[in-house]
Each structure stands twice: as C-alpha cells, then as structure tokens.
C-alpha positions as CSV (number, residue, x, y, z in Angstrom):
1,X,-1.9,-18.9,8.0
2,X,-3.6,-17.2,10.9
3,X,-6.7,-15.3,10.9
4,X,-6.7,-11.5,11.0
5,X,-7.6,-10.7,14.2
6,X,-10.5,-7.8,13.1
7,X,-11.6,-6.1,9.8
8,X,-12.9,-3.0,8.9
9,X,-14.5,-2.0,5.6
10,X,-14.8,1.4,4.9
11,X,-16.4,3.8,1.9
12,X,-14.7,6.4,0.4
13,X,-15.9,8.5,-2.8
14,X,-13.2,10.4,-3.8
15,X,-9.1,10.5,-4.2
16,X,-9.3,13.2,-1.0
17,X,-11.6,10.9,1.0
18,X,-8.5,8.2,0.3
19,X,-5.9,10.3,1.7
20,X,-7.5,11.5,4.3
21,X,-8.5,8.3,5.4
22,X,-4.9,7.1,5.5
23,X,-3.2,9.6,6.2
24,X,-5.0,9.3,9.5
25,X,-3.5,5.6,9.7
26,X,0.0,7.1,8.8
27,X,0.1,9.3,12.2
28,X,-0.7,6.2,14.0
29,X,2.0,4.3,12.3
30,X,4.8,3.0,14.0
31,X,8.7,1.6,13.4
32,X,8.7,-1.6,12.8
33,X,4.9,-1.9,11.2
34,X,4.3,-4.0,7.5
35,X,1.7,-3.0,5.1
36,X,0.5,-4.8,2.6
37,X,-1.2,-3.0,-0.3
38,X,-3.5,-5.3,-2.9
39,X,-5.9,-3.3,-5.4
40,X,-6.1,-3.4,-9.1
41,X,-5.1,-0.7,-12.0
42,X,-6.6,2.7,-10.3
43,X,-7.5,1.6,-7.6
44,X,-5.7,3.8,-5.6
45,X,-2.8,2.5,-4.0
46,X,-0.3,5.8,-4.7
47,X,-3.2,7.6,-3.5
48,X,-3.5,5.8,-0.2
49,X,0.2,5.6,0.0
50,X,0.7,9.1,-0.4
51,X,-1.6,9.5,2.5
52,X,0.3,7.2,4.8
53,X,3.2,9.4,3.6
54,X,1.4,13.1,4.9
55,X,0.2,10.8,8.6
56,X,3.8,10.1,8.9
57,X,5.6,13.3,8.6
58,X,8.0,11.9,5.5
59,X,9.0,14.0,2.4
60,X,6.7,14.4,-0.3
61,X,6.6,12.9,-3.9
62,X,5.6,9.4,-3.9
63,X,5.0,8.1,-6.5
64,X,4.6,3.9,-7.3
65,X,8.4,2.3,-7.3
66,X,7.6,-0.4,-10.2
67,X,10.4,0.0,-11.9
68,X,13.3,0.6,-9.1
69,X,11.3,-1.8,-6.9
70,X,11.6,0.8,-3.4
71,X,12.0,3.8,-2.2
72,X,13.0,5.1,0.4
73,X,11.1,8.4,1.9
74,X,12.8,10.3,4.6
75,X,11.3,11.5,7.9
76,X,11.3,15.4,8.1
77,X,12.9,16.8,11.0
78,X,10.4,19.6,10.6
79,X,7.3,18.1,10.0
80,X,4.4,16.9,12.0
81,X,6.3,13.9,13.5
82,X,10.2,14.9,13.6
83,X,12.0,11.9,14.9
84,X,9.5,9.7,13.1
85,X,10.3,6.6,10.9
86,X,10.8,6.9,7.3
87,X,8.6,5.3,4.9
88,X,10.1,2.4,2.7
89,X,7.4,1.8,-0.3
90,X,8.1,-1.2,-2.3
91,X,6.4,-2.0,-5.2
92,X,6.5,-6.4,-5.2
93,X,4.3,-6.9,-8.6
94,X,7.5,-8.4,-10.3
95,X,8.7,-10.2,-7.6
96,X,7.4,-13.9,-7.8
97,X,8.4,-15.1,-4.5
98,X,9.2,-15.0,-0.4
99,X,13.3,-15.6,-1.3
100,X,13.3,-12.6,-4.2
101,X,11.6,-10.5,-1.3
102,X,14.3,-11.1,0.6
103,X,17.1,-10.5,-1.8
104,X,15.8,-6.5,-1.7
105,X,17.1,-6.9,2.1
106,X,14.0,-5.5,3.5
107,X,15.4,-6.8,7.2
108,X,17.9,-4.0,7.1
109,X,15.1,-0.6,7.6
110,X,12.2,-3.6,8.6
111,X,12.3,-2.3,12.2
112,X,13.1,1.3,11.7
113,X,10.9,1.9,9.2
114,X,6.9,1.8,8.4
115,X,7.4,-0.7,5.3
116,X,4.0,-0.7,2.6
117,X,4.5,-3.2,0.1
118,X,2.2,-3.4,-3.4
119,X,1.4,-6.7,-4.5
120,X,2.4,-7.9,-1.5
121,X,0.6,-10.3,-0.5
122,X,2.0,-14.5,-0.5
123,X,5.5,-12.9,-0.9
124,X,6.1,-10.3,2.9
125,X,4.2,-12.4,5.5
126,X,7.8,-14.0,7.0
127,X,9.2,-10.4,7.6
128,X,6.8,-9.8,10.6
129,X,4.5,-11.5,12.9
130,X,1.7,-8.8,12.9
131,X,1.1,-6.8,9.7
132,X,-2.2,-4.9,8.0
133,X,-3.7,-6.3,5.2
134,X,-5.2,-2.9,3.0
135,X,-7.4,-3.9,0.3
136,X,-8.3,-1.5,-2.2
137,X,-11.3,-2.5,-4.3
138,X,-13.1,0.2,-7.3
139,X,-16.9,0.3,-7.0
140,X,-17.2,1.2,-10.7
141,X,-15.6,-0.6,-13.4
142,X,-13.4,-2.9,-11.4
143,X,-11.2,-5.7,-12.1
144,X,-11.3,-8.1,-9.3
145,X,-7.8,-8.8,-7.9
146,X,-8.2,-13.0,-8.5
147,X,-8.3,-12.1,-12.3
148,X,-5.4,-10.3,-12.5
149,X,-2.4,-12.1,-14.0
150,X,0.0,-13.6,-11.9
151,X,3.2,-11.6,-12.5
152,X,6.3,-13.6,-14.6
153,X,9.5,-13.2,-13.5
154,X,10.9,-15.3,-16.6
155,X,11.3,-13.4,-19.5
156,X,10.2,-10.1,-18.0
157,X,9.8,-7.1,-20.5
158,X,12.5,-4.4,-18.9
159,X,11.2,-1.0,-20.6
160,X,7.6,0.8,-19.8
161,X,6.7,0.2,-23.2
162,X,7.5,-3.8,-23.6
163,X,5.4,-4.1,-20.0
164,X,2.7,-2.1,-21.6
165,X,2.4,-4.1,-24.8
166,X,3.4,-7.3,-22.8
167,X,-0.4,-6.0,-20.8
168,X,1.3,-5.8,-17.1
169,X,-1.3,-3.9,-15.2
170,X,1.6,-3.0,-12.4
171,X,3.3,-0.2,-15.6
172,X,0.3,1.8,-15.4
173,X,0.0,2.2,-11.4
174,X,2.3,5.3,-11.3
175,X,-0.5,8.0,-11.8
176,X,-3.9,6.4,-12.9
177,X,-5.5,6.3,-9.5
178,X,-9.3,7.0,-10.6
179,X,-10.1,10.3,-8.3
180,X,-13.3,10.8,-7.9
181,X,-14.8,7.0,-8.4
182,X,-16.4,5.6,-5.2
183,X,-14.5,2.7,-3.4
184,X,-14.5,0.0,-0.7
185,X,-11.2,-0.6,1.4
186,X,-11.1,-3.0,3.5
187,X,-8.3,-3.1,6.2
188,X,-7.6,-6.2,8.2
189,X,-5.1,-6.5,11.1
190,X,-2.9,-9.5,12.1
191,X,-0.5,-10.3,14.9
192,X,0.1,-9.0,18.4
193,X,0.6,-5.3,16.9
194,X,-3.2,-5.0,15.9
195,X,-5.1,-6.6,18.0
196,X,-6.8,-3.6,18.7
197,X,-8.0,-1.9,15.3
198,X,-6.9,1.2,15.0
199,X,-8.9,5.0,15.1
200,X,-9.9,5.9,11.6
201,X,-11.3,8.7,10.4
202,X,-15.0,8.7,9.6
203,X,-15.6,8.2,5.9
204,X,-17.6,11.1,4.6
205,X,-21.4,10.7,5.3
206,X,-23.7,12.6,1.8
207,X,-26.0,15.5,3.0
208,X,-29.4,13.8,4.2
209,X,-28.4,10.6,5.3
C-alpha cells in the first residue's frame, strides 16, 4: 500500500469547530473524490460529514446511513455551488470486505459524486487511485479505533435493538457525536489528486495564546 503523500493534524474543541473545519474541505471537493471516514462512537463523523455536506452545496439532513448502508444527498441548484456533485455517504461498518463494497455499485456515482465512506478503511482503497484518509480521534474518554470489534457479517443482528444488545458501536453513530469534547483529526492525502494538501481553515486558537 502506498504512502500518503502529506498529513495534517489538526485541534478542534467543539462540534462547530468540526464543521467548520470540513465544511471548508467540502467547497474544495471535487467529482470524482473518495473519503474515508475512521473514528470511534462520538467521535464525530455525522458531524464532520454534515460539514462536508454545507462546503458542497447538497441538501441538508444527514444523518449516519448504518442501517440502509448510503445515501444519496442532492446538489442544490440554489445553493452555494449549483452544478456541484452530490454527496453519496456510505456507512461500510457492516460490510466485511472489498467484493461486498462492490456489490453496493459504488462505480456507478464514483466519478460524479464526492463519495465519504465510514468504516472505510481495508474495504474502498480499489475504487480510486487518490483518496483522503480523515481520522477522527476524541481527546477525552476515547476508545482507540484498533480496539474496536471487527464487524461480523455472519449472523448479523438486523434491528437497532439486537445491534445494541449484540454491543455494535456502528447503531449508536446516528446522533451521539460528543459536541463540545476537544478532538484530534488527522487528514492524510493519497494519490495524484492530493499531492498538494489542501487550504483548511485555521482551528480556533484560546484567548492568550
């Protein structure tokens, strides 16, 4: 596997600070780009995909797709970027390999779209030759991603609650994004796409430092 090409590790203390942050990656965003989304249980990743969401101009209400696996979020013809790509957001946690990636025929809206993929990573890196790596990591209280359990595709519990007794930390990702708990995210570029990293905005500097 190649080397990213840069990384960049930023600080953010709040939910706002999040979006913000990528929703200033989202208006640099083009068709075609892969995103690949890893962070544990309120971390953040609706939060930071929400954001992608306001940078690209798409209609609002994202919310995690765990349970129909993607969604698909419209470009408005009114908004900041009319004639934009949609957003296609897929959520991968219960997908265990590369070939059930590609039964969801991502290849079809792959280069008309800006695809972000959750639990991505091991499964999405044959869609495209250049993608970002977006690692979400809590400061406080954190699980680190290597202890998370590897998701089961045999057997899997089909309702909210089985997943939740079952103790699948992808259920709860829908709305538990921590808001104001100070975080690291560290984005790392790969491919011909990134070799240049991308302008992002500043992460909020305290009073008196």
């Amino acid at each position: 596997m190649s080397a990213a090409a840069w990384e960049r590790s930023l600080e953010v203390r709040t939910a706002d600070e999040t979006h913000a942050l990528a929703a200033g990656l989202g208006a640099q965003l083009e068709a075609g780009d892969l995103l690949v989304l890893t962070g544990e249980l309120g971390a953040g990743k609706t939060t930071f995909t929400q954001g992608l969401g306001e940078g690209l101009g798409v209609r609002a209400g994202i919310i995690s797709p765990t349970f129909v696996l993607v969604r698909i979020h419209p470009n408005l013809p009114g908004g900041p970027r009319p004639g934009g790509p949609d957003l296609v957001h897929v959520d991968a946690y219960r997908l265990g390999s590369a070939s059930e990636i590609d039964d969801i025929d991502l290849e079809n809206t792959l280069d008309s779209a800006v695809t972000v993929v959750e639990w991505g990573r091991g499964r999405v890196e044959h869609l495209s030759e250049s993608r970002l790596e977006v690692d979400l990591v809590r400061s406080l209280g954190a699980v680190p991603h290597a202890a998370v359990p590897a998701p089961q595709t045999a057997h899997a519990p089909e309702t909210a609650g089985d997943m939740a007794a079952a103790g699948d930390p992808g259920v709860l990702d829908f709305d538990t994004d921590d808001d104001d708990e100070p975080r690291t995210i560290v984005i790392r570029g790969f491919g011909p796409r990134w070799v240049d990293a991308p302008a992002l905005p500043a992460p909020h500097t305290p009073e008196g430092t």
